[in-house]
C-alpha positions in Angstrom: -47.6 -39.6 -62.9 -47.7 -39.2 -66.8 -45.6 -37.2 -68.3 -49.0 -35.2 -69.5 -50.0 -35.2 -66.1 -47.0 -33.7 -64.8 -46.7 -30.9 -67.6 -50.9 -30.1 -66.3 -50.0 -30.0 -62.6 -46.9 -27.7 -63.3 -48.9 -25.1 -65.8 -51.7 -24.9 -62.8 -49.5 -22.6 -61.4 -50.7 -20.0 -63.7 -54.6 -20.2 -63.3 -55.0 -21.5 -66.5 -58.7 -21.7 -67.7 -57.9 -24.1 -70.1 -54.6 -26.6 -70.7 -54.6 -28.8 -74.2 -51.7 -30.7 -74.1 -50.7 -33.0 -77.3 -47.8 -35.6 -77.1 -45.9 -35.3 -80.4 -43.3 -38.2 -79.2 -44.1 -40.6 -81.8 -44.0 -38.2 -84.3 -39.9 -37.9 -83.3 -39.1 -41.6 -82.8 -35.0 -42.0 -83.6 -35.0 -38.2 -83.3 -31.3 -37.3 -82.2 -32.3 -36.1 -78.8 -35.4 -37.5 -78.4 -34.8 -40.6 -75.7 -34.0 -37.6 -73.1 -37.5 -36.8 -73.3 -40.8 -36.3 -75.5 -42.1 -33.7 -77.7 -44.9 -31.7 -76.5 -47.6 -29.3 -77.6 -49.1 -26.7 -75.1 -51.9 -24.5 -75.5 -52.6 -22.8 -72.3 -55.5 -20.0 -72.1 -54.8 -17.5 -69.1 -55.4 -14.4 -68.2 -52.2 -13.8 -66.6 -51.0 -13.5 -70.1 -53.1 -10.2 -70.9 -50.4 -7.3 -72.1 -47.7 -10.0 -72.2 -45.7 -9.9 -75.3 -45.5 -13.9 -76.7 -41.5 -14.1 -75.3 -42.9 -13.5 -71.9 -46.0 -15.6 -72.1 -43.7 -18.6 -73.5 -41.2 -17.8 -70.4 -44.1 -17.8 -67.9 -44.8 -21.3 -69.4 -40.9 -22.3 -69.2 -40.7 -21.3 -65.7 -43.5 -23.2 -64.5 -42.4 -26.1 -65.9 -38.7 -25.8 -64.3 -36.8 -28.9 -64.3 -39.5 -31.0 -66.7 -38.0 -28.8 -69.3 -34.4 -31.0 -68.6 -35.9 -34.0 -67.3 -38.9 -34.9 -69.5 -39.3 -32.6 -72.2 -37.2 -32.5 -75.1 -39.2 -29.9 -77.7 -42.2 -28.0 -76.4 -44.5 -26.1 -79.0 -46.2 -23.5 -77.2 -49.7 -21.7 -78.1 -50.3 -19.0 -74.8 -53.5 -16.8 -75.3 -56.1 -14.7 -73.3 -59.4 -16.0 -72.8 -60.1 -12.7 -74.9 -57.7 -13.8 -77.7 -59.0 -17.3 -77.7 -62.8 -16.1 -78.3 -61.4 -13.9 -81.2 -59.5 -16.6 -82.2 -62.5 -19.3 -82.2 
């Protein structure tokens, strides 16, 4: 499974109604750091985030994605909104 794949699987745990995930690795080649894993941007629309300040939304997101974090992820830029804040947003 691809790291991408992986990262999707892990964040289903929060019901997300929508999971854009963008690999940033290239971006980082000969990055100090960067062979222990790839660069990631998340943005994950749930409603399990509603009346979550953005440190608890991000640490949702972290704990979902549990040993990934060590394993396969070296940087992860997180975006977590509420279907509400995405429609706002859009």
């Amino acid at each position: 499974m691809s790291p991408i794949d992986l990262i999707r699987a892990r964040l289903a745990t929060l019901d997300p109604a929508q999971v854009d995930i963008r690999d940033d690795s290239a971006q980082h080649a000969g990055h100090a750091g960067a062979k222990e894993g790839g660069h990631y941007a998340v943005r994950i629309i749930a409603a399990r985030f509603a009346g979550l300040p953005t440190v608890q939304r991000h640490r949702l997101v972290y704990d979902a994605l549990g040993d990934l974090r060590e394993a396969r992820i070296h940087a992860l830029s997180i975006v977590a909104q509420t279907p509400d804040e995405q429609r706002s947003s859009s």
